[in-house]
C-alpha positions as CSV (number, residue, x, y, z in Angstrom):
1,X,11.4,-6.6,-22.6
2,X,8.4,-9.0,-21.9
3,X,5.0,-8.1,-20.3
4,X,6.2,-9.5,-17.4
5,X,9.2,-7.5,-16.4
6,X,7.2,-4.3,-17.7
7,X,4.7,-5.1,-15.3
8,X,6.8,-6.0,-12.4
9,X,8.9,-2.2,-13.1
10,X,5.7,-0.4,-13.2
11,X,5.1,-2.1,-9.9
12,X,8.1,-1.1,-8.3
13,X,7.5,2.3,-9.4
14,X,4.7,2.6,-7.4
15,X,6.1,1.1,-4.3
16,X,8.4,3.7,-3.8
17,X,9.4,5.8,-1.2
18,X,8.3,9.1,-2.2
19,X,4.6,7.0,-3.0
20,X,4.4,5.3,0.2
21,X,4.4,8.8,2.2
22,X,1.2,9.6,-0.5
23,X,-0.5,6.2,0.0
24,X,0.3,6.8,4.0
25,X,-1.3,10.5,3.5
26,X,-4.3,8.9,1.8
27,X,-4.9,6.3,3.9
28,X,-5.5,8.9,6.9
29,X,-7.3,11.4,5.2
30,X,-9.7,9.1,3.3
31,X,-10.2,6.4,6.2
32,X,-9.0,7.9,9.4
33,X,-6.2,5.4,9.8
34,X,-4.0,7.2,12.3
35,X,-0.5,7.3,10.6
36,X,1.7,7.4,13.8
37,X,0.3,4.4,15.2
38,X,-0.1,2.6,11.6
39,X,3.3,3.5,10.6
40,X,4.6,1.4,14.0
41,X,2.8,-1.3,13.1
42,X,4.6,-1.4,9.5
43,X,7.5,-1.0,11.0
44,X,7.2,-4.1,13.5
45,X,6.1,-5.9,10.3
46,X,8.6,-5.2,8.4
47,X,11.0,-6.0,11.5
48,X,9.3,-9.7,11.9
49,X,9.3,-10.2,8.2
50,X,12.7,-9.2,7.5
51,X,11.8,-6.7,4.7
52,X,12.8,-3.5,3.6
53,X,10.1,-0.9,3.8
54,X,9.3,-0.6,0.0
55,X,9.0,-4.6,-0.5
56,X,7.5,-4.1,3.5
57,X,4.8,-1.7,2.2
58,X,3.5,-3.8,-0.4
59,X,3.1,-7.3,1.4
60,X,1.7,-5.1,4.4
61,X,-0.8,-3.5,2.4
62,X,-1.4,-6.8,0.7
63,X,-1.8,-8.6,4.1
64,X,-3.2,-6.1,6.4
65,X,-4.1,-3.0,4.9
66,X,-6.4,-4.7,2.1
67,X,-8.8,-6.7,4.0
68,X,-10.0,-3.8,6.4
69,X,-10.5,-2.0,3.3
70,X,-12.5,-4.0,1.8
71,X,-14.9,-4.6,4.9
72,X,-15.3,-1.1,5.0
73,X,-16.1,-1.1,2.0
74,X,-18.2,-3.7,1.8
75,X,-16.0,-5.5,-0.9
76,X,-15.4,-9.4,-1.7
77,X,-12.4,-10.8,0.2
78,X,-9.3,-10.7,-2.1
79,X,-10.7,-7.6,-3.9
80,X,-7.3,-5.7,-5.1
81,X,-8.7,-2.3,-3.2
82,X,-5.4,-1.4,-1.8
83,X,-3.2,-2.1,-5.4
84,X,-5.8,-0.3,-7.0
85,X,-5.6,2.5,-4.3
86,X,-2.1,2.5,-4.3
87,X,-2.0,3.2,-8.1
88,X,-4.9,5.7,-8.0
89,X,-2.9,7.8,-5.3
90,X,0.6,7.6,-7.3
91,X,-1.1,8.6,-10.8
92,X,-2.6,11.2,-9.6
93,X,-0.1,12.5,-6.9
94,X,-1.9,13.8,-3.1
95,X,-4.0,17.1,-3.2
């Protein structure tokens, strides 16, 4: 199996269902996003976008999630904070 593929299933892995519910959990406690009224907005996304939530979550994050991160904290555009959140929160499972 090439890096590639490896990569791409570790990916996946943490775009799961079961992770997305953590990264959702996270996202509230952490930053105060309100989940109810976040969770419409995925859902209108994934709606316009034709997606199904998992592939949804990650272009949402990737698109919309991401950037307010980084202004809040204060990080340069394009900065992977929500990958890099999204892998923290599945490695180490919500507390």
């Amino acid at each position: 199996m090439s890096d590639e593929s490896n990569g791409n299933s570790r990916l996946n892995s943490y775009y799961e269902q079961g992770n997305i519910n953590l990264v959702w959990r996270e996202l509230e406690s952490r930053f105060g996003f309100p989940r109810k009224q976040w969770s419409k907005r995925f859902k209108e996304y994934c709606e316009v976008k034709r997606l199904d939530p998992v592939n949804g979550f990650y272009y949402f994050g990737h698109d919309i999630i991401n950037p307010i991160l980084n202004e809040l904290l204060c990080r340069k555009f394009g900065y992977p904070t929500f990958q890099k959140l999204v892998e923290y929160v599945t490695k180490r499972g919500w507390k």
